[in-house]
N, C-alpha and C positions, 0 to 999 in steps of 0.2 A: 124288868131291867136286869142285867147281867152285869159283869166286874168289867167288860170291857169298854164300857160305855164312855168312863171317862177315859180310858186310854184315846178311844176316838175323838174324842174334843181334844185332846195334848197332838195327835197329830193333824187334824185341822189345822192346828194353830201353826203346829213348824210347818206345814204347806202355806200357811199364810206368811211367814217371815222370810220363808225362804224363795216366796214368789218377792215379795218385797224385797228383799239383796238384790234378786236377779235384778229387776228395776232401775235400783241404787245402780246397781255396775253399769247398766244401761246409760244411765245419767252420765257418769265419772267418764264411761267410754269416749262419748261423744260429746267431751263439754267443750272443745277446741272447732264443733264441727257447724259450720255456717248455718243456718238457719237452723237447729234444730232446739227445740221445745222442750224442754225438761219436762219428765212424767213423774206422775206417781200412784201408786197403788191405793187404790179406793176401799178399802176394807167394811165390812159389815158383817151384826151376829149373823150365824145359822140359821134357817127357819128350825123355829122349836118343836119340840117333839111331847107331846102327838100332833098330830096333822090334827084340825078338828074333823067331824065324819061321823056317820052313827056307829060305826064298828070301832071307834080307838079306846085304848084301853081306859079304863075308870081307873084315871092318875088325879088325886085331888089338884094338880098345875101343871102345867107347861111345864117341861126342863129344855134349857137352852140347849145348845147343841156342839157349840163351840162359834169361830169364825172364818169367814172364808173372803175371797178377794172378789169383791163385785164386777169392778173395771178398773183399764189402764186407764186416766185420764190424762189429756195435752194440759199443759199452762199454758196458756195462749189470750193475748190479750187483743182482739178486734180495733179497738179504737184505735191503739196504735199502730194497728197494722196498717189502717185506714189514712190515718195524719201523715206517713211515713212516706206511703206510696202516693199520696199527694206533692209533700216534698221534693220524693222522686223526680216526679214528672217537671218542676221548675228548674230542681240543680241541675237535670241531663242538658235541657233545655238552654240553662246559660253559660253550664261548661262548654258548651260544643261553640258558643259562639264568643266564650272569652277565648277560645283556643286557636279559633281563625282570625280575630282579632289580633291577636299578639304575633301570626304570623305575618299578619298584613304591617304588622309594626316591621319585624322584620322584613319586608320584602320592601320598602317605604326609606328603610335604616335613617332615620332624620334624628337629628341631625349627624352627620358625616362627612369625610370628604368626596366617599363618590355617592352621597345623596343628588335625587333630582336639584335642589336648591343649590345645592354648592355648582351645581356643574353649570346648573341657567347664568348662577355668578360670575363664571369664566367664562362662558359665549358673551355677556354684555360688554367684561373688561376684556374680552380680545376686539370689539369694535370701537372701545377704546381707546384703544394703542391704535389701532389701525387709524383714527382720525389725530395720530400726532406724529402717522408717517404714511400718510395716504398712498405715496407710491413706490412703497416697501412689497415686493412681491412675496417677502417672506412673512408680512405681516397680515398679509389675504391669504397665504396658505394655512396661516395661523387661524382665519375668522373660518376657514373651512375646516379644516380638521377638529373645530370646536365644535363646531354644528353640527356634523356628521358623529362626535361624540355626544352631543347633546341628543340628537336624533336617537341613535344609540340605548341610551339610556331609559328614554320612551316607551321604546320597543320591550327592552328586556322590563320594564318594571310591570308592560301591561302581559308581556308573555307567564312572567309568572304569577299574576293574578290569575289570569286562565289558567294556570296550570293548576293554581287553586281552589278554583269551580268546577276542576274535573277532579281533582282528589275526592270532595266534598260528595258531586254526584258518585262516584263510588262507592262512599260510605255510606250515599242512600240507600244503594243497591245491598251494602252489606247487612246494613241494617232492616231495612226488609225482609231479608233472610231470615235474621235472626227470630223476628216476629212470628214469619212461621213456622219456624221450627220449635220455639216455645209455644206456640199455637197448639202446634201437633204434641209435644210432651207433656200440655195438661189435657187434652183431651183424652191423652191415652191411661194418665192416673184418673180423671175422674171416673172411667170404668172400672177401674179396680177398686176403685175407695167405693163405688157404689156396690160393686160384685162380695167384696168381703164385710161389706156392711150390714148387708142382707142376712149373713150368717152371726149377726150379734158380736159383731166384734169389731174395736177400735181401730181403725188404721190410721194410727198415729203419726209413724214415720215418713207415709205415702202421702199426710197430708202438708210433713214440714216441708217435703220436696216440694208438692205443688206450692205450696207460700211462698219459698224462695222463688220459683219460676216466674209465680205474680209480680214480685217487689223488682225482679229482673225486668219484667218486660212493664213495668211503670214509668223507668227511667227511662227506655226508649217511646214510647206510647203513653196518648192520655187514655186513661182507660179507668170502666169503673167494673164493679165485680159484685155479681150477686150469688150467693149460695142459696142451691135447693135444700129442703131435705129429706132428700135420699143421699146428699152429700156433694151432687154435681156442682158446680164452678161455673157461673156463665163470665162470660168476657164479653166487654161491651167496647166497642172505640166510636163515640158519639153517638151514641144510642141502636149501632148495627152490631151485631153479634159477630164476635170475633170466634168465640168458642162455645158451641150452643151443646146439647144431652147427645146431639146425635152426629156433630161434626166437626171439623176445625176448617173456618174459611180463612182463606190465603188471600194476601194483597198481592201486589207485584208495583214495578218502576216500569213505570209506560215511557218511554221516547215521547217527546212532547217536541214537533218541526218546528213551532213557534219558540221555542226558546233554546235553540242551538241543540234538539236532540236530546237533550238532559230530560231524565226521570220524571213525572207527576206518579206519587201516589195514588195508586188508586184499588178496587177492588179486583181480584182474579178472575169472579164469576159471571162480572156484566160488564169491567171499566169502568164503573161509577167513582167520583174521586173520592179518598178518604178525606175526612174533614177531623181534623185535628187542634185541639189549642193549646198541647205544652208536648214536652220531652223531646229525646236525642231529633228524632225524626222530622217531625217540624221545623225546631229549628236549624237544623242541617239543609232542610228548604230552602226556608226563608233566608238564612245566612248565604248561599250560595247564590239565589236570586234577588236579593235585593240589597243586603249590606256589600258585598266582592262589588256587586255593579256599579254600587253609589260609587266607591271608591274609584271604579274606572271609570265611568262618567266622567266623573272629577278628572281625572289625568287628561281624557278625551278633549276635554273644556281647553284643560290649560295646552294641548298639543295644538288644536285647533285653532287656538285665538293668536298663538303663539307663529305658527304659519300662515294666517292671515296677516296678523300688524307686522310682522317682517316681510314678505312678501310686497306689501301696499307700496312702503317705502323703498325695496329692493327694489321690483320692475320700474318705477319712476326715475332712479339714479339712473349714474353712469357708468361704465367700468371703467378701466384703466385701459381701454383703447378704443373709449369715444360711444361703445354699443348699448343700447340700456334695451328694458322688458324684458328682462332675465328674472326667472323668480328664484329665490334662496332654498327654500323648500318646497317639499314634494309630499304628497297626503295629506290627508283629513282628521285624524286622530291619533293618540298614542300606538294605537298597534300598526299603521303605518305610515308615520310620518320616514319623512328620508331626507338626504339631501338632494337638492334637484340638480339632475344631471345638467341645468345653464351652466353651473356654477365650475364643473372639470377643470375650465380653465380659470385659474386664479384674476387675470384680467378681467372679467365677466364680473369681479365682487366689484360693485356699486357703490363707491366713498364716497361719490361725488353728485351733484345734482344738478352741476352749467358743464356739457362741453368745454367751454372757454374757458375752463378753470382747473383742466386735468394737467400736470397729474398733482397739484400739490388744494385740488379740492377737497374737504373734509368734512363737507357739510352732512352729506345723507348718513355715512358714517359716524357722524355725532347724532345727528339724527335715531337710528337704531339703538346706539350705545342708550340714549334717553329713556326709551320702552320701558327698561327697566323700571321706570317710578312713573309711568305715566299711566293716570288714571283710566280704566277703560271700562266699558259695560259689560262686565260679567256674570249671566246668570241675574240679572234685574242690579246687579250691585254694582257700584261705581268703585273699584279696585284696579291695585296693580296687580299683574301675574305672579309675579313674587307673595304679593300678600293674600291672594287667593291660593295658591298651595299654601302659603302658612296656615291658614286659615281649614284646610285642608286637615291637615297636621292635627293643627291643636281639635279640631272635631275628633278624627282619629282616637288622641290619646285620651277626650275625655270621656267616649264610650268605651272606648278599651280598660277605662278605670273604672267605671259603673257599673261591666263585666265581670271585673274581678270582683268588685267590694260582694257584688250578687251570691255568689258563687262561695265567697266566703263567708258571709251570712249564711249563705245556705246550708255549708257544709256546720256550720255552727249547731244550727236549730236543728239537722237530720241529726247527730250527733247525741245529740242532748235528748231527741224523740227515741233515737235506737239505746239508749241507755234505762232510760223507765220502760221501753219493752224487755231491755235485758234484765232488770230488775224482776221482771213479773215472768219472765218465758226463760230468762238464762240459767246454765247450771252452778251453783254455788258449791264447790268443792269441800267445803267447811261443813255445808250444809249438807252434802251427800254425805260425808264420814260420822256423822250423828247419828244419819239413820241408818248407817252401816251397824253402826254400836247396836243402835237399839233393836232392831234387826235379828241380829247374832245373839244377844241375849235373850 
C-alpha cells in the first residue's frame, strides 16, 4: 500500500457528491417541467481491495475503497400511473360530452324569447286573434308570418345541430391523428430506451417523456400498457396492439354512407373497427351519433306532428274566399318544414269550416288555436307539443347536469390521484436544497 491510497477514496468520494449535485440541479432544473420524475443517485462502497484470487497480496482484510455512484434511479410510482390513466380515459370521455351538451343547451337557448317554445306560443296566440277577427286580412298575414317564423326557427335549430355533428366528426378526424402520432412518438423512444439500455444505463428522462405521451393518449383512448424487459411499451386498445417492439399501427376515420359520410373508427391496416369503451374518442362517437340525434329526432317529432295536426284542420277549412284543401305547411321534419306555398295568399288561411258562415266564421281558427293543449299521441305518450318539447328540455338539462357533476367528480378524484403521485415522483425544492447542502459538504 502507498500514501496515496487514501487520497484515492477522498476523491471517489467528491466524484461521488459531486455526481450527486449534478443530480440535485437536475432535480431543481426541471421541477416546473410536466411529467417528469425526480431522480436520485444510488450510492454504494467500492469493491474492496484485494480482489480475492490466488495472486493478491497477503493483506490480513479487505480495505474498502472508498464510494462510487451505482445508478440514476427514477421515483416513479406504477400504480398511480395506472389509477390515473384509468381516470383518464372516463373524464376525456364525459368532458367531450358535457361540452356538446352545454352547446346543445345553447343552440335550444330555453327558456327565451326567441326559443322554439316562446315562438310555438305566438303561432297558437296569432290564431287566436285571428278567431276574434276572422275576416281581418291583416290578421291572416299575421298567422302567416308566424308560421313561416315558426318554420324558421326549425330549420335554423336543426341546421345548427348539424353543424354540430360535423364539428364533432372533425374532431374525430383530429383526434385520430393525434393517436397516431403519439403512436409513432413512443414507438420511436421505445427504441432508444431499449438501444441505451443495452449499454447499462438508465434512460430516465426518455422514459418520463414516454409516460407523459401514455397518460396523453389515455384521455383520448382506452388503452392498457404492458412493459417488456428490455424496456419496450406495448400499447393495447382492446386487446390489438397499437404499439408493438417492431411497429406503430395507425387507425384512421373511414366515411361510413350509412351514417351521412361521417367517420367509423377503424384500423389502417385491414378496416377492421376499433372497439373502444372510454375516452375523448368514443365518446365523440357516440355523442355525435346518438346524443345530437336524439335531440333531432326530438325536434323532427315535434316538426312533424306539428305539420300534420295543422295541416288536418287547415285543408278541411275555408278561406276567406270560400276555397278549402289548402295545406298550412310544407315538409316532414325540422330541417324542412316551410311554409306551404297554398297559403301566399292570405285568403287561402282557413278560419272557417261552413262556407255559409264566411267571412265572420271562426270555428277552424279556434279550432287550431286549441292544438295548443290538445292531447296527442306522441312517441307512445299522450302529450301536448308544448309539453313534449318541455319534456324535451327538462331531459336535456338533466343529462347535461349529470355531465357536469361527472366531470367534476372526475376532475376531483384525478386531482387527488395526481397529488400522491406528485408526492412519490414530484420534485420537492426544500428537499433538493438539503441535498444540495449535504452534497457540498
Amino acid at each position: 500500500m502507498d500514501g496515496f491510497f487514501g487520497i484515492g477514496i477522498a476523491r471517489k468520494a467528491l466524484d461521488a457528491s459531486q455526481y450527486g449535485m449534478d443530480v440535485t440541479a437536475h432535480n431543481i432544473a426541471n421541477a416546473n417541467t410536466p411529467g417528469y420524475s425526480r431522480q436520485r443517485a444510488i450510492l454504494a462502497a467500492a469493491p474492496s481491495f484485494p480482489y480475492p484470487g490466488y495472486n493478491r497480496p497477503m493483506l490480513q482484510a479487505q480495505l474498502g475503497t472508498g464510494v462510487e455512484v451505482k445508478s440514476v434511479e427514477r421515483v416513479r410510482s406504477s400504480y398511480f400511473d395506472d389509477q390515473i390513466r384509468k381516470e383518464n380515459q372516463s373524464l376525456g370521455g364525459w368532458g367531450v360530452k358535457d361540452d356538446a351538451l352545454k352547446q346543445v343547451e345553447s343552440i335550444l337557448n330555453e327558456p327565451s324569447d326567441t326559443g322554439l317554445q316562446n315562438m310555438m306560443g305566438e303561432f297558437w296566440d296569432s290564431w287566436q286573434e285571428l278567431s276574434k277577427n276572422p275576416e281581418s286580412l291583416s290578421a291572416r298575414s299575421s298567422v302567416i308570418e308566424m308560421g313561416r317564423t315558426l318554420a324558421s326557427t326549425f330549420n335554423q335549430l336543426d341546421a345548427k345541430l348539424s353543424r354540430l355533428r360535423d364539428n364533432l366528426n372533425d374532431q374525430v378526424s383530429v383526434k385520430v391523428d393525434e393517436v397516431n402520432n403519439i403512436a409513432d412518438r413512443i414507438y420511436a423512444l421505445n427504441k432508444d430506451i431499449v438501444r441505451i439500455q443495452t449499454t447499462g444505463v438508465a434512460p430516465n428522462d426518455l422514459r418520463d417523456e414516454r409516460d407523459k405521451l401514455v397518460d396523453d393518449l389515455s384521455k383520448i383512448a382506452d388503452i392498457t400498457v404492458a412493459e417488456q424487459d428490455s424496456g419496450t411499451e406495448l400499447i393495447f386498445l382492446n386487446g390489438r396492439q397499437l404499439v408493438s417492439e417492431y411497429s406503430a399501427n395507425h387507425i384512421q376515420a373511414t366515411p361510413n354512407g350509412l351514417n351521412s359520410g361521417y367517420g367509423d373508427v377503424t384500423w389502417a391496416v385491414d378496416g377492421s373497427p376499433v372497439t373502444s369503451y372510454g375516452g375523448e374518442l368514443k365518446s365523440l362517437t357516440d355523442t355525435r351519433d346518438t346524443t345530437i340525434q336524439k335531440y333531432r329526432g326530438d325536434l323532427d317529432t315535434l316538426a312533424s306532428t306539428l305539420v300534420t295536426e295543422v295541416n288536418n284542420l287547415h285543408a278541411a277549412g275555408v278561406g276567406l274566399d270560400g276555397t278549402t284543401g289548402w295545406n298550412f305547411f310544407a315538409g316532414t321534419g325540422a330541417g324542412d318544414i316551410a311554409l306551404s306555398p297554398d297559403v301566399d295568399d292570405p285568403k287561402h288561411v282557413a278560419a272557417a269550416t261552413n262556407p255559409a258562415g264566411i267571412p265572420g266564421d271562426n270555428s277552424n281558427a279556434l279550432a287550431i288555436a286549441k292544438l295548443k293543449d290538445t292531447l296527442l299521441t306522441i312517441n307512445g305518450d299522450n302529450v301536448t307539443m308544448n309539453d313534449y318539447y318541455r319534456s324535451t328540455i327538462t331531459n336535456l338539462g338533466i343529462e347535461s347536469q349529470d355531465s357536469s357533476t361527472m366531470v367534476t367528480n372526475g376532475k376531483l378524484y384525478t386531482d387527488l390521484l395526481e397529488n400522491h403521485r406528485q408526492s412519490v415522483s414530484g420534485v420537492s425544492l426544500d428537499e433538493e436544497a438539503t441535498n444540495m447542502i449535504k452534497y457540498q459538504r
